[in-house]
C-alpha positions as CSV (number, residue, x, y, z in Angstrom):
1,X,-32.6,-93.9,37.4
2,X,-30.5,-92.8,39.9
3,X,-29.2,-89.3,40.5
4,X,-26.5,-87.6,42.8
5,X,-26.0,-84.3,43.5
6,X,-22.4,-82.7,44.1
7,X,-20.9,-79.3,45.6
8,X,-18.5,-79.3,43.1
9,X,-16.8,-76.4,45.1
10,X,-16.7,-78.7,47.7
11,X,-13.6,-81.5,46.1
12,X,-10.2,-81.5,45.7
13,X,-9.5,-80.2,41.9
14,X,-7.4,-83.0,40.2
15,X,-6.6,-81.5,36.6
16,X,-3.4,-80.8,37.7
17,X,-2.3,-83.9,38.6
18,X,-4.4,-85.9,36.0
19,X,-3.8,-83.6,33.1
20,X,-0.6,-82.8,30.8
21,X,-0.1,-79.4,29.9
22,X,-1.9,-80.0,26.3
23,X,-5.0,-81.5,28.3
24,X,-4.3,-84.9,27.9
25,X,-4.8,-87.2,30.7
26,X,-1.7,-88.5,32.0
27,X,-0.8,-92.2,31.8
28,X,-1.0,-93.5,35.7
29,X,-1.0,-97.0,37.0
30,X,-4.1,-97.9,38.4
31,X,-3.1,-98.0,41.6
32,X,-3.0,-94.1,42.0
33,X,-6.4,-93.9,41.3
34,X,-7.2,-96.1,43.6
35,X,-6.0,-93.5,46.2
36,X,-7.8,-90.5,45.0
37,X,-11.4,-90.1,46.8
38,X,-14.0,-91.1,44.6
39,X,-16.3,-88.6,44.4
40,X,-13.0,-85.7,43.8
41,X,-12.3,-88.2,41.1
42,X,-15.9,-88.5,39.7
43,X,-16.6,-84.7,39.8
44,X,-12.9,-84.4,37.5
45,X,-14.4,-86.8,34.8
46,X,-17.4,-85.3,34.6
47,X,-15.5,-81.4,34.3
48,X,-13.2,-82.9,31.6
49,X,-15.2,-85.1,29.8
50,X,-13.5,-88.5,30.5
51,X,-15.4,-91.6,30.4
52,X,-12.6,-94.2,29.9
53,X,-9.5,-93.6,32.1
54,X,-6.2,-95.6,30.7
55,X,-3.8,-96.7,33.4
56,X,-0.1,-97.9,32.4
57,X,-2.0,-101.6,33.4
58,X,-4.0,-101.2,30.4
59,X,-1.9,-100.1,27.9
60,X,0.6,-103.0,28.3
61,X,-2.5,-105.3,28.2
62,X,-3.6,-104.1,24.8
63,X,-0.2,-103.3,23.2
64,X,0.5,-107.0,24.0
65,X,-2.6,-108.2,22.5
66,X,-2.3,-106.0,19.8
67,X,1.4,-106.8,19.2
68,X,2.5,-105.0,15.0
69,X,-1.1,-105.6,14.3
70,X,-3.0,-102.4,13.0
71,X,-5.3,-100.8,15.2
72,X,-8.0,-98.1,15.2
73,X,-9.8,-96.5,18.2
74,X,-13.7,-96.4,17.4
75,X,-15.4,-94.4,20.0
76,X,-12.2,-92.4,20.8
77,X,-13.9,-89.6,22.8
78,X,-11.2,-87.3,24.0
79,X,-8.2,-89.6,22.6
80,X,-6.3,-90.4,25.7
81,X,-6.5,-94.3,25.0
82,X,-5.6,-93.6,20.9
83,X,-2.7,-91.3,22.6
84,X,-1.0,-93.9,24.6
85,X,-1.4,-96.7,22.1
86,X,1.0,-94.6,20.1
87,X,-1.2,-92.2,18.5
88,X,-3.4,-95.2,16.4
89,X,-5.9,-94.1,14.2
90,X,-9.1,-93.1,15.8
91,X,-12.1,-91.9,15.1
92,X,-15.8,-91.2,16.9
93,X,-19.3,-90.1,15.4
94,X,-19.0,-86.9,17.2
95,X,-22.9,-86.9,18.2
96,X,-22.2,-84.7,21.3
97,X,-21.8,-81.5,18.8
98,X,-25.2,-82.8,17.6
99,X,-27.3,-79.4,18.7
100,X,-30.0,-82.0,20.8
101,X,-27.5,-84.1,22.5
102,X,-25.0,-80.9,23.0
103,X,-27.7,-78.7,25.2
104,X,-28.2,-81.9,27.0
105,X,-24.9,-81.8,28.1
106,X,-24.7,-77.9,28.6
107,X,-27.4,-78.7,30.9
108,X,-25.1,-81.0,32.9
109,X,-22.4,-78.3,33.1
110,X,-20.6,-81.0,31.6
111,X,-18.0,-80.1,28.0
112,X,-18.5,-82.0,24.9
113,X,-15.7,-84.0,23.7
């Protein structure tokens, strides 16, 4: 296992410029990400929760895949992939409110989603 440790007062805070006004992440194109510096970028995912970051890229991919079939998000997390796909069903098993996994998390300084 590997383990890196970050002055988190020490990075440029991106929740302005990666998050709505109703905390959903905003749909970007991939290449904006690409000119954010990683670790400001790595330190916002782990403040907010996000393990899966949807570009504009992506959700053309799957809409086009997906075409007027019916769809449902299993493992939805925070929702910002459901969210773009045109608010789809979703759903997750929620484990992170589970009181054994949540203090694990608490004791990351990281939020549950």
């Amino acid at each position: 296992m590997q383990i890196e440790v970050f002055a988190t007062n020490d990075h440029k805070d991106l929740s302005k410029e990666l998050l709505n006004e109703d905390g959903n992440l905003k749909l970007l194109p991939a290449s904006f990400y690409r000119e954010l510096k990683w670790q400001d970028f790595r330190i916002f995912c782990h403040q907010y929760g996000r393990y899966g970051i949807p570009t504009t890229e992506l959700i053309k991919f799957i809409t086009n895949i997906l075409g007027s079939k019916r769809s449902i998000e299993i493992g939805a997390g925070a929702g910002d992939l459901g969210l773009y796909l045109g608010n789809i069903p979703m759903t997750d098993n929620r484990q992170q409110e589970w009181p054994s996994i949540a203090s694990q998390y608490k004791a990351m300084g990281q939020p549950v989603i």
